[in-house]
Every structure is written in C-alpha cells, then in structure tokens.
N, C-alpha and C positions, 0 to 999 in steps of 0.2 A: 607533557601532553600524553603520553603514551599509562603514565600514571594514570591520569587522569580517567584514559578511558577505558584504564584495564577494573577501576575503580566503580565506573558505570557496568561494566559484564560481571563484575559479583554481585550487584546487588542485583540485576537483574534474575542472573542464575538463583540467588538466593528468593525471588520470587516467581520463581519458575518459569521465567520468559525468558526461554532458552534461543530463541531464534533472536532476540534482540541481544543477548548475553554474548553468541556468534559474533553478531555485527560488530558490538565493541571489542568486542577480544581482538578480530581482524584490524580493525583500524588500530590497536595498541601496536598489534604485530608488527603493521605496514612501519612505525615510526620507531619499533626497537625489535627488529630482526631476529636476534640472536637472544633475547630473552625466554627460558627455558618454560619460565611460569607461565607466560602467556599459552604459548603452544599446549600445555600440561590443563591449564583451562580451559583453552576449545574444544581441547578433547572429550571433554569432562559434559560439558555442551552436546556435543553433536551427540555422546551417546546417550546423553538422556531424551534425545528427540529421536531415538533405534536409527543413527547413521552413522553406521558401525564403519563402514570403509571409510570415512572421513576423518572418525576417532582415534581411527588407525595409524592414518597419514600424519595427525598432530603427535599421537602417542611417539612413531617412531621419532621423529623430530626436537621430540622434549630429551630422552634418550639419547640423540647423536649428539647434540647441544650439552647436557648432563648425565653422562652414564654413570655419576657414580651415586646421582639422587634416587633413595627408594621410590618414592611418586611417579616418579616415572615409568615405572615398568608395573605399578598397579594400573594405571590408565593402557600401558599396552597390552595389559593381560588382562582387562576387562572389553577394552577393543577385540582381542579375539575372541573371547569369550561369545562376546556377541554376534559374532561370524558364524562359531561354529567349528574355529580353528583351535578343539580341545588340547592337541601336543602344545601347539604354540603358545598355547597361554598357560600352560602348566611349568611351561618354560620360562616365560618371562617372569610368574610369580616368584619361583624358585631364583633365579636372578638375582630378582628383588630382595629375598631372605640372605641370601648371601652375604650383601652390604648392609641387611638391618633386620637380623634372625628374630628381634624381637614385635617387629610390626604389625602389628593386628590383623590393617587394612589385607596387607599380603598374604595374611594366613587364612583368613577367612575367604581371601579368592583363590586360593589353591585349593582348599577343600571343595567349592563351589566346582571348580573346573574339573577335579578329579570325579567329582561323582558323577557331574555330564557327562566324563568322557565316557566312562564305565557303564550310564545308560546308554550313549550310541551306542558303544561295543557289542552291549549283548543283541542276541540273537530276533528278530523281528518275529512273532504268532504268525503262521502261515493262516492268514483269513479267508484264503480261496479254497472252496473243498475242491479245486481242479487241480491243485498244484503250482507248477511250474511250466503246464503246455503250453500257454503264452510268451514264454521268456525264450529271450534270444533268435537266434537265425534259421531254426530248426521250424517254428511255426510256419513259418514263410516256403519255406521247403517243402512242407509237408501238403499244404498249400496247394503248391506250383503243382506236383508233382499227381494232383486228384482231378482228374477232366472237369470234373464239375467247377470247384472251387476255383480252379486256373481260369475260368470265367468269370467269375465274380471277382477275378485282380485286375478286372481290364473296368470296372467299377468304381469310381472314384468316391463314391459313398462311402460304398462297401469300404474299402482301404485303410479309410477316415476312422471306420466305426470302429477296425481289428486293431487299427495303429492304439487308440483310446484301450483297448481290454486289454492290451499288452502292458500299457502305460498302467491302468487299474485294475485288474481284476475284478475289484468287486464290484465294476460297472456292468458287467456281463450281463447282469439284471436287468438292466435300460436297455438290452438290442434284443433280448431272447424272441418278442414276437417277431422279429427279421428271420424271416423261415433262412434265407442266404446264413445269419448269425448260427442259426440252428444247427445247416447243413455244414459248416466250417467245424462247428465243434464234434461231429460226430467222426470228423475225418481224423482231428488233431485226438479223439478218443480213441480211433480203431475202432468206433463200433459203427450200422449206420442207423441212423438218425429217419425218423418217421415225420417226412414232408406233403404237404397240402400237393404238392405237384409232383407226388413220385409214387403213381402205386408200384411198383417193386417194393420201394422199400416199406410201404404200411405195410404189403404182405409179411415182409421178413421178421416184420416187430411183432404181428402177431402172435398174441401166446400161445394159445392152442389153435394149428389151422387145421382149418374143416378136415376128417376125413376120406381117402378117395371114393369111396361110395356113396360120398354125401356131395352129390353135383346138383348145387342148390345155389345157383351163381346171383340169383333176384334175390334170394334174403341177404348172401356179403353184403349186393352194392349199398343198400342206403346208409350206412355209416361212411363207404366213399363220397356218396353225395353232399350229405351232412358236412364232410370236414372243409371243403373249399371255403364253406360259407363267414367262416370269421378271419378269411383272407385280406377281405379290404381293411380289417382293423387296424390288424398290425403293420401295412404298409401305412397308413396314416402318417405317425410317427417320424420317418424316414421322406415320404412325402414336405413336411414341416423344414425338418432337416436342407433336406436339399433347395429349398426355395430360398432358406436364410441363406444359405452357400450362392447360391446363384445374387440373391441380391448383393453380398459383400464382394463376390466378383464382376459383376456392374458398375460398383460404387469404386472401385479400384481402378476400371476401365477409364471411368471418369474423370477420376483422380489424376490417371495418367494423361488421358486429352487435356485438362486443367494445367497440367505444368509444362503442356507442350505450347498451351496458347500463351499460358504467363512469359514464355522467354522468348515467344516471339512480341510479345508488347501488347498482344489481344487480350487487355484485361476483362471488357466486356465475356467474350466468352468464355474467360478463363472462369469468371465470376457463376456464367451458367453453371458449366462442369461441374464447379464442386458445389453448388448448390443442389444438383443433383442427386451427385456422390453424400449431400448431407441426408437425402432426404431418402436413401436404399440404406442406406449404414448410420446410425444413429451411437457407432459403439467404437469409432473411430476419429478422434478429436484433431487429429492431423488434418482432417477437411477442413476444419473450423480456422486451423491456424493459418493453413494455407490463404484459404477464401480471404482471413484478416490480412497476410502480405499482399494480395493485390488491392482491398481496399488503401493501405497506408500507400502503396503508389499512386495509385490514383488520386491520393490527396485526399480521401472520402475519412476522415479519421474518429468519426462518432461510430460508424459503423465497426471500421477495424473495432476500437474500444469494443464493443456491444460483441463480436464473436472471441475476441478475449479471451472477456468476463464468461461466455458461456464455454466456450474452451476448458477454464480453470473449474467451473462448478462441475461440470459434466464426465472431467478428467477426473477430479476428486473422488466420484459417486462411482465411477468405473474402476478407478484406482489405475490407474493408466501409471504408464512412464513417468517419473517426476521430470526427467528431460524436459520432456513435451508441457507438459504443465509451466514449467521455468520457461520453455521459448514461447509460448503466449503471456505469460506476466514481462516478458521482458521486450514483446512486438506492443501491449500496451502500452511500458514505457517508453518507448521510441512514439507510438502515437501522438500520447501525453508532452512530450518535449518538441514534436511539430508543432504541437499547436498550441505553446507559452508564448505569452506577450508579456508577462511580469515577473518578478522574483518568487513568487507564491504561485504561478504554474507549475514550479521545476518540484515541488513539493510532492504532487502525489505522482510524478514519473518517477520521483527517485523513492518514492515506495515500494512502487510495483519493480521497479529494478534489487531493489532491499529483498524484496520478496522471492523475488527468482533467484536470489543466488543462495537464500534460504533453502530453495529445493534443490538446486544444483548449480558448483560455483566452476559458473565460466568464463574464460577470462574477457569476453566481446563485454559480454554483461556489466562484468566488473566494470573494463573500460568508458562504456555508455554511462554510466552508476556516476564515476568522475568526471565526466564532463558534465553531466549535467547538475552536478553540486557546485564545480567550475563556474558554468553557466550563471548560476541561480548569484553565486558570489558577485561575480563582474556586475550582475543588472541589479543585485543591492545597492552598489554601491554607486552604480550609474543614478537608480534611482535618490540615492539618501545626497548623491552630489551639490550640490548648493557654493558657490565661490563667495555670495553676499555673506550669508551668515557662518563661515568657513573664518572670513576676515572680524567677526564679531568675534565668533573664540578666541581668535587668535590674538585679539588688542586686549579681550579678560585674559588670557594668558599671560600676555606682555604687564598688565598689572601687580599680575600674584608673583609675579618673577622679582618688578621692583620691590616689590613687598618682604623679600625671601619668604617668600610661601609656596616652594619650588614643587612639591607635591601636588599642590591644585593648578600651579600652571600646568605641568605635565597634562592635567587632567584635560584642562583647556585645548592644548596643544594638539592632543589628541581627538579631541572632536571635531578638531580643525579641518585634521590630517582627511579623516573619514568624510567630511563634507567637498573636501577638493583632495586629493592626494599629492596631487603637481606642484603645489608649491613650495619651493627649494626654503623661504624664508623659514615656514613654520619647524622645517626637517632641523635646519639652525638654530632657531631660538629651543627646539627641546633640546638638541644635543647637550646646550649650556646648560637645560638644566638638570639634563642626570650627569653631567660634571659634578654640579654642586652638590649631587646627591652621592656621588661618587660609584655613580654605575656607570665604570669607562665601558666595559663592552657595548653595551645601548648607546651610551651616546657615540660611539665611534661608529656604531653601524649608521646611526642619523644623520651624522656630517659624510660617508661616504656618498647615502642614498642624496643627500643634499647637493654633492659634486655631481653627480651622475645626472639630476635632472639640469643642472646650472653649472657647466663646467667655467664659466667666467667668474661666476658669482666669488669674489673671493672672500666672503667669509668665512664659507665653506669651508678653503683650506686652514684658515684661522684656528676654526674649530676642531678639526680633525689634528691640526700640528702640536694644539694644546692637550690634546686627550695624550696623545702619542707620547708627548712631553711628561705627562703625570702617569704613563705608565711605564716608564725609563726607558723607552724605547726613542733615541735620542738620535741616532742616525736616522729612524724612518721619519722623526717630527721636522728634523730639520730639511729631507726631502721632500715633504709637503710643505714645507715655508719659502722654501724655493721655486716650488709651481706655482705656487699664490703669486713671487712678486714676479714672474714671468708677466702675469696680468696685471700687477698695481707694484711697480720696483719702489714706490714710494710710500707702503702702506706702511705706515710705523708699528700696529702690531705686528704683521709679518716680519719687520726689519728685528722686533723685541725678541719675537720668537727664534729666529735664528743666531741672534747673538746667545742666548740664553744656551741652546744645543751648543753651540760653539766652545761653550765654557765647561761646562756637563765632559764634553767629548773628549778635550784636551786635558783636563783632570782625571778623566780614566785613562789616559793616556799615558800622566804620569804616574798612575797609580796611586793619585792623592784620594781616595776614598776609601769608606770601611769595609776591612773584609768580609762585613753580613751581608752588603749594598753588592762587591763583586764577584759573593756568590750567587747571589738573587739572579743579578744581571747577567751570570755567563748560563745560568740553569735554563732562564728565559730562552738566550740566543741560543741556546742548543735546541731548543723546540722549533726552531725556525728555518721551512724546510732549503730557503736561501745559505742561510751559516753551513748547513747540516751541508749542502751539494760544494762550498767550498771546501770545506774540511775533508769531504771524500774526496775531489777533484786529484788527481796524481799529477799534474803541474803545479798544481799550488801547493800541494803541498812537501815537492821539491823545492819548489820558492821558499815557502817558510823555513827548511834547510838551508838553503844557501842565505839566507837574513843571519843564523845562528855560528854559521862555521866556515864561511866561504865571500868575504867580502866584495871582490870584484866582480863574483855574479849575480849579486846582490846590488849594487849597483848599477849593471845592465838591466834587472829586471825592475828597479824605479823609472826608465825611460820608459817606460808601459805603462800607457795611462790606465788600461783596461785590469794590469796585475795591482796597479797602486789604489784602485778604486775597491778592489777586492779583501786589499792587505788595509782600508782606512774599515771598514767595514765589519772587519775581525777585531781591529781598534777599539771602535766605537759598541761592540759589541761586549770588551773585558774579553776577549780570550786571548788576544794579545798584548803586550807592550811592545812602543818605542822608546829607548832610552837613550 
C-alpha cells in the first residue's frame, strides 16, 4: 500500500502537481513511518510549492531516519536555502560531500548557497540621502525631547507615519506634505524647518532678511499669506489615512461584540456584528470565517459554504495568512460533511479538507480529513449492501470452488463479502479457498474473522485448525480443534483434526522427524511472542534445569498443571524433547 502510494506522488511530482504529490507522500508516510524516501520526497514537494519550513521538517527527518544517505542533506540544504538560513545550508551541503565528495547535486548547492551567502553579507547602498536619523532609539529621543514634536507623539497618526520612515526611509516621500513630517525632520536635522504655521521659523529660513532701515512690513506679508494656502492639500492625505484607521478600528470593535454574542449563543447578533465588521474592513478575512462559524451553528450551511469560498478568493488576492485561508477550506469541509446523505457527499468535503492541509497541516484538519473518508467508506458499503445478491455470489462461488477453479471463487466470494460483510459462511468458504491456493495467511485471517462474527459456527474452527495444521503449527491447530468440539464433541472432522495434531506432536516428541522440518519448526517457535516469554520466564526456565539434572524436582514440577502445559508447548514447538 504504502508502495503504492509513494508510486502515485512521483508521478504526480513528475507532473507538477505538487500539492497532490504531498497528499500521496503523506498517506505512504502514515503506513510506513520510518521510510527515509518517502520523507526525502515530501520534502522535495513542499519546496517546490516555496514551503520552505515544511521542507525542512521532512529534510531533517529523512537525515535522522538516514544520516549516512547523500539525498538527504541535499533536501536539507536546499530547505535552508530557501529560508535564507545561508551557514546552515553550507553546512549540510558540505555534510553531504563528506559521505559522497563526488555528487554533483551537492556541489552545485554549495556553490548556490555560498554565493547567497556572500551577497547577504555584503554591505546594503545607503538609498536615503538622510542617512541613519531614523534608526534606532535616538529618533524618538530627539523627538520627546523638542516641545513641538513631544506633541505630535500624543498623535496617533503622526506615530504611524514616523514608526513607517523608520521601517523605510524611502517612504519619507509619501508624508513630506505632513508639515508635523516636515517639522520632525528638521528637529532630527538640527536645523529648523520652514512651516505654513510658524512665522519664526520662515523668518529664520529667509536668505536675505530685509534690512533694518527697510521697515516695509506690507511688502514681507503677502508671501506669508500666499503660503497657508496649499494647507488643505497636504492634509488630505493624512485625512484618507485616518478614516481607513478609524474604520479598521470599528470593524475590530465589531469583531469583538461578534464573538462576545457568538459565546453567549446570540448567533443572530453575532451574524450583525460581523456583517458590519465586513462591510468597514473588506482587508480582513477573519470576519468572513467568523460570520461562516456561526452560520455552520446555526445549521445555515449554504451560507457558511458561500463566506468560505469568499474567505479563500479574497485571502488569496490579499495574500493573507495561509492559516486563515486553511481554517475557512477546512469550516467548508466540516459544512460539506453536515450536510452528506450519501457516499459521494463526503467527496468534495474531503477536498476542501485535502486543500487546507495543503496550506497548512493541522492535525484537527487531518483528523476531520479521516473521518470523513471513514464516513464515506461505511455508507459505501451500507449503500452497495445487498444480502439477496450477496447470496447469488456466493452459490457462483460455491460453483467455481467445486469446479477447482479457486481463483474465480475467490472472485465470487469476495463480492459477496462486499454486498453483506456479516456473514460468517462466505468468510469459510474463501478461507478454503486460499487453502487451496496455499495463501495460509489470508485464509487464516478469513476463518478468524469467521469465528469472531459466529463463535458457534464450528466450521470456522475446522478451518482455522486446518490452516494452523498446514503451517506446522500443530499445538495451536489442535487448540482450535478442541474449541470446535467444545460446540460439536462429535464433529468427525474436528475429531480427524486433532488426532492428526496428536500424531505430528508425539513424533516431534520423539524426535522422529527431519532435521530441515526441526529447524523450520523451532525458527518459527521462536518468533512466537508465547515461546519467546516462556523461554525468558526465570521459573521456567529453572524447571527446564531441574528436567535435565535434578529428578525429584522434576517430578514435583509435573504435579503442575500449569508448568506441564508450558513444558507440552515447548514440545510441540521442537525446542524441547521427552525421552
């Protein structure tokens, strides 16, 4: 199985359907653990869809599983890579060369990683002709410490705007008409700055001022007058600004009355709120997921669906959190699974759950993901149940079987099985026939499943004693032929069966078989975790001393039914003799 599906994520990967590639790798994973390749493919996967921390998590894992395979530490050195964790992936390539100095893959990602590293390193083009007055704790200082400025921090705009040119520099362009931006920068200059509301300071800017003998105070002003006038412009801007601010904190407002009515069970209002909150904030998809969990309580589950889907488009277009984007595809599939009545509902909820852990894998997700594949199985087969034509297979089976045409009974058998599953006969009649085909494992699992639905039904044990018999396991067959006649003491193949064991037993007993036969049979018993806890047991195996060198406690220890059942069992298994 695990083959199978690790089989379906190459070819996938091989056509670049990486997110389906994922899915199979995972299910290879879930049924062979410890397999290095698989992990070494996820990896391989997730970084070609840029989820580099996820690449990561497989890379190291292929590595602890095989540290001493070169692949492995190409995938982890291509995982940092993609981080951004230049040392770390210079390290894991070199790693890699160590165990296989000739591999290409690994030479050409250490060159790759060395030259990123060496461009972070070097030194970044200062792009601000201001320098460095925005960096650090010194702006803020310089700031506080300017009567003017120390007003404009009690501003929440303002704060917004300085916190950004600290962040960018070359954004400084975008606030300049903010005379507040202006007069900050003349402070953090040491020089002052010539503001629409400060005649001091246009005097001081003046390049050449008037004269003392030239008191001609009516020709200065109109250039004072003049400057107010492109005041309202550049507050515009900032105007814009603050209105988007005040609506996103409205919408938050709402957000919050919204999940104060949802826990108290006011889904009605809860519904207003963030309908609200959707309709101030259009850039915040959290409303949308919200609004869809109180519709799914409500039982309203077209609608859930419907903010979703707009959840995921509108996530997408924002580039939001993939979080968020996976908790709406994965409240759809929870929707989608309310509202299945058939095995082909469960189908496009276990998409949308497929989907969300494409973006991010969590384990609720997961969880739901399995049950509802669960789900979809039971009501297949609820649906495909049929007991009339269950019993039609079953009599074409009973045909091909007298036929010896044991492969097409199977065939039968099994469609049987799938139209009714409960019944103990059909589990009987296949057993016999991967006897005949000589597939004891399979049939031995048919006659157990056989007892377990019909513990009277004594062919069952029949079956099961006969399998046990033809795989020399001759103590446990004749245990099973003994259950059987508990239910029928009179069943003559039960009675065949156990003489048969009887004879088998007794001849290992005395040793009359070939030494291929009791090495076969002691290699088996030792696999057997029963033999195995006798054999360690430190009573028992004083007993097996005292049998060897000490006869009269030897003796004492045959009055013991419980030691004698232990010591027939080591018998019947060839590891011991009685002579």
């Amino acid at each position: 199985m695990a083959d199978e599906a690790k089989a379906k994520g190459n070819t996938a990967f091989a056509a670049g359907n990486y997110a389906d590639a994922i899915r199979h790798f995972t299910e290879a994973i879930e049924l062979s653990p410890d397999n290095h390749v698989l992990y070494s493919n996820r990896s391989a996967a997730h970084a070609s869809l840029h989820q580099y921390a996820e690449a990561l998590s497989d890379a190291e894992k292929t590595v602890e599983l095989k540290p001493d395979w070169p692949k492995g530490y190409s995938r982890l050195g291509a995982a940092h890579l993609g981080l951004h964790h230049y040392d770390a992936a210079i390290s894991a390539y070199r790693k890699g060369l160590e165990i296989d100095p000739n591999n290409e893959a690994l030479k050409s990602g250490l060159a790759d990683a060395q030259s990123s590293a060496a461009r972070s390193r070097a030194p970044p083009p200062s792009s601000s002709p201001f320098g460095d007055i925005f960096s650090g704790a010194e702006m803020w200082s310089k700031l506080t410490s300017d009567p003017t400025t120390r007003a404009f921090l009690q501003q929440p705009d303002f704060v917004k705007m300085m916190q950004e040119i600290q962040k960018n520099p070359n954004s400084l362009n975008l606030y300049l008409k903010d005379q507040r931006v202006m007069q900050a920068l003349g402070v953090l200059l040491n020089v002052k700055m010539r503001t629409a509301n400060s005649a001091e300071d246009m005097d001081i800017l003046d390049a050449q001022p008037p004269p003392p003998d030239r008191k001609r105070p009516a020709e200065a002003e109109p250039p004072k007058e003049k400057e107010p006038e492109p005041e309202p412009e550049p507050m515009e801007v900032p105007d814009e600004e603050r209105e988007a601010r005040e609506r996103k904190r409205q919408a938050q407002k709402e957000k919050e009355a919204g999940n104060a009515a949802y826990k108290k069970k006011d889904f009605e209002a809860a519904i207003e709120r963030y309908t609200k909150a959707i309709e101030l904030d259009d850039e915040d998809i959290s409303f949308l997921t919200n609004r869809a969990a109180v519709y799914l309580e409500m039982g309203k589950y077209d609608e859930c669906i419907k903010d979703c889907d707009k959840a995921v488009e509108r996530g997408r277009e924002l580039r939001s959190d993939y979080k968020m984007v996976a908790r709406a595809l994965t409240r759809k599939g929870t929707a989608l699974v309310k509202m299945a009545k058939c095995s082909k509902d469960y189908e496009p909820a276990i998409e949308a759950f497929q989907k969300a852990l494409t973006e991010h894998r969590n384990p609720d997700t997961l969880k739901k993901r399995n049950d509802a594949e669960k789900a979809k199985k039971e009501l297949e087969q609820q649906e495909y149940f049929d007991p009339k034509l269950a019993d039609e297979e079953r009599e074409k089976g009973n045909e091909y079987f007298k036929d010896q045409k044991y492969p097409e009974a199977v065939k039968h058998y099994t469609e049987a099985l799938k139209r009714n599953p409960k019944d103990p006969r059909v589990y009987s009649n296949r057993a016999a026939c991967y006897t005949k085909l000589g597939a004891m494992p399979e049939g031995l699992k048919d006659a157990e499943k056989c007892i377990e639905l019909d513990p009277s039904f004594a062919k069952g044990y029949s079956r099961k004693g006969a399998i046990q018999f033809f795989m020399k396991e001759h103590d446990k067959a004749l245990e099973t032929y003994q259950e059987g006649l508990k239910l029928e003491p009179h069943n003559q193949e039960l009675l065949d069966g156990v003489r048969r064991c009887v004879e088998q037993i007794n001849k290992a007993s005395r040793g009359d078989i070939s030494p291929e036969d009791l090495k076969e049979r002691q290699a088996k018993a030792m696999q057997d975790p029963e033999i195995q806890n006798i054999l360690t047991d430190p009573v028992m195996r004083q007993v097996l001393m005292d049998f060897q060198e000490n006869p009269k406690a030897a003796q004492e220890h045959s009055r013991n039914p419980l030691v004698m059942s232990k010591i027939q069992k080591l018998v019947s298994a060839g590891i011991v003799q009685i002579k």
